[in-house]
N, C-alpha and C positions, 0 to 999 in steps of 0.2 A: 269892439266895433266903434269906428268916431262916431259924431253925434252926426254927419254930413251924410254917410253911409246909413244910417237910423234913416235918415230924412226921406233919400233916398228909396230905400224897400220902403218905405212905407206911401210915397208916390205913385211907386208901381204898383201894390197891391189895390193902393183906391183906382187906379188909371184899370187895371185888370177887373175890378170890384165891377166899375160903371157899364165895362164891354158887354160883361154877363149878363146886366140887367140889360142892356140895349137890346144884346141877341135873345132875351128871355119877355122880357115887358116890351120892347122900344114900339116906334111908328111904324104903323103898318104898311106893308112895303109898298113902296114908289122907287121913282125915281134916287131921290133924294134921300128918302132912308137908306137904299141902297148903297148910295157913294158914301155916307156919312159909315156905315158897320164895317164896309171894305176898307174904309181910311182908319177908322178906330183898332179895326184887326191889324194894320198894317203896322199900326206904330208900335201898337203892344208886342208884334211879332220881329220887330226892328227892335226893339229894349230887350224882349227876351234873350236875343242875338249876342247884344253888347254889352247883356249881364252875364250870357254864359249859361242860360240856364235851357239848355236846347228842348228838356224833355215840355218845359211850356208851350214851347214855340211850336212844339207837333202838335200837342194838345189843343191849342189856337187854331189850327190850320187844320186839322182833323175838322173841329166844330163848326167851323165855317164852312167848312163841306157840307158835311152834315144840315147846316141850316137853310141849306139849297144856296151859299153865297158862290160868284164865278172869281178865283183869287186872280188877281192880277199878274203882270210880269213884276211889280215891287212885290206882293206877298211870294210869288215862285221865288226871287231874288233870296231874300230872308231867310225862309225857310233851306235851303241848298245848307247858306251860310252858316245858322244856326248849327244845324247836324256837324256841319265841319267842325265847328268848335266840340263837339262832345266826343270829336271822333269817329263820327257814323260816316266814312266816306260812303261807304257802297249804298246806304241810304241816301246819301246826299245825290250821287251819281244817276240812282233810279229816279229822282225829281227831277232831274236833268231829263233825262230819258223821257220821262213823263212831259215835261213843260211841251221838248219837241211835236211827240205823238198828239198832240192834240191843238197843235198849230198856235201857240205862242210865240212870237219872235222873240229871240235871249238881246237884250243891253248891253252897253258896256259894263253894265253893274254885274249881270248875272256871268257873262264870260270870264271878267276877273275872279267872279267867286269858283266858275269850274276851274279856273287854272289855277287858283292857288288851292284847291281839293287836291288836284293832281299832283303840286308841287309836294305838297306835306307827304305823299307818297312813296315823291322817287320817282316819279311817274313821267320824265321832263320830255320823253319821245311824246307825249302824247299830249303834253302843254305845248310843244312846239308846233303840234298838230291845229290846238286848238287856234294858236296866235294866227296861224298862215287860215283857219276853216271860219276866222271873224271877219275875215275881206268877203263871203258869203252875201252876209249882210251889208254888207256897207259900211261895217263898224272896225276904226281903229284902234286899236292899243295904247294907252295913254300911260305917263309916266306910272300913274295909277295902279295901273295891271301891271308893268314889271316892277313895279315895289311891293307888290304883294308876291311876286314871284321870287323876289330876290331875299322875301323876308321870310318866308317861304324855307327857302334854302338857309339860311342862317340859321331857321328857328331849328335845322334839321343835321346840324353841321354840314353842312354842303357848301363853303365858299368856295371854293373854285368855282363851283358851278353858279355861284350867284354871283363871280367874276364875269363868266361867258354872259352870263345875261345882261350885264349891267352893259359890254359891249352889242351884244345883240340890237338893245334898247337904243345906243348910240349909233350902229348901223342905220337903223330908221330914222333917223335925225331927230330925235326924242331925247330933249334935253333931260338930263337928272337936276332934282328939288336938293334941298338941304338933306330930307328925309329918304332919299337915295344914298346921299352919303354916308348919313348914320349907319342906314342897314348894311350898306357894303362894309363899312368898316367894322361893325361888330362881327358880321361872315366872316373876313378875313383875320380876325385879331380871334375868332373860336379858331382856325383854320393855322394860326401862328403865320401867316402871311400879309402881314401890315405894314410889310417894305414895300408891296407891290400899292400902297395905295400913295406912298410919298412921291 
């Protein structure tokens, strides 16, 4: 392990260290304590995410239940994500299920996080469901969402299908980033279709 990766876990265990004493010792609750354990749950639950280490990020999210905390749309966000990394779609799916029933409105954050659950499944009749059920809200699909869609497919060999997307995305007048290109082109070069990006 480098020594930067050392630094690193050992960030997170003290940043995880302090949560516990907050939810164990902290200020007794107000306003303020309040924002301050949700925010501190948050980010812990946002590093767990982007460590990969999902079974913390339920553990976090469980506790905070538990400690009578109300998780926000970033901790429902998280959490989806998290699961998705470990694989747990159909867990993932039911936080979804969950945020709805109990009258959360979903983000741009959280819609991209269901579409690319659905994506990693094969699932695309029902990513395309989700793209057309975000005008709901009021909420559009940003280069964002279909790079996670399209990365999506790559990660799953599906370029073709991260072809359709990539026009889909350009249907809407949604320009592609540099990191649209990357991902199309890795799709089609797993796909041996890297003529079609010349």
């Amino acid at each position: 392990m480098a020594k930067w990766e050392k630094m690193e876990a050992k960030k997170w265990w003290a940043a995880r260290e302090i949560y516990e004493d907050v939810l164990e010792k902290g200020p007794k609750p107000n306003n303020m304590s309040y924002e301050l354990r949700v925010s501190h749950f948050n980010i812990l639950l946002n590093a767990a995410r982007k460590r990969g280490i999902w079974r913390w990020g339920v553990r976090f999210f469980k506790r905070m239940v538990e400690q009578g905390e109300k998780p926000t749309i970033i901790s429902y966000g998280a959490l989806p994500s998290a699961l998705e990394k470990g694989k747990l779609y159909y867990e993932a799916c039911r936080v979804w299920d969950h945020i709805i029933k109990i009258g959360i409105e979903p983000n741009l954050y959280a819609y991209t996080i269901l579409a690319s659950i659905y994506t990693a499944q094969g699932k695309l009749n029902i990513v395309d469901s989700i793209i057309r059920g975000m005008g709901v809200y009021g909420i559009e699909p940003t280069v964002v969402t279909y790079n996670a869609i399209m990365s999506g497919c790559a990660y799953n060999n599906m370029g073709s299908k991260a072809y359709e997307w990539f026009h889909k995305m350009r249907a809407q007048n949604i320009s592609p980033n540099e990191i649209t290109y990357e991902i199309l082109i890795e799709a089609l070069k797993k796909d041996d279709k890297t003529k079609a990006c010349l």
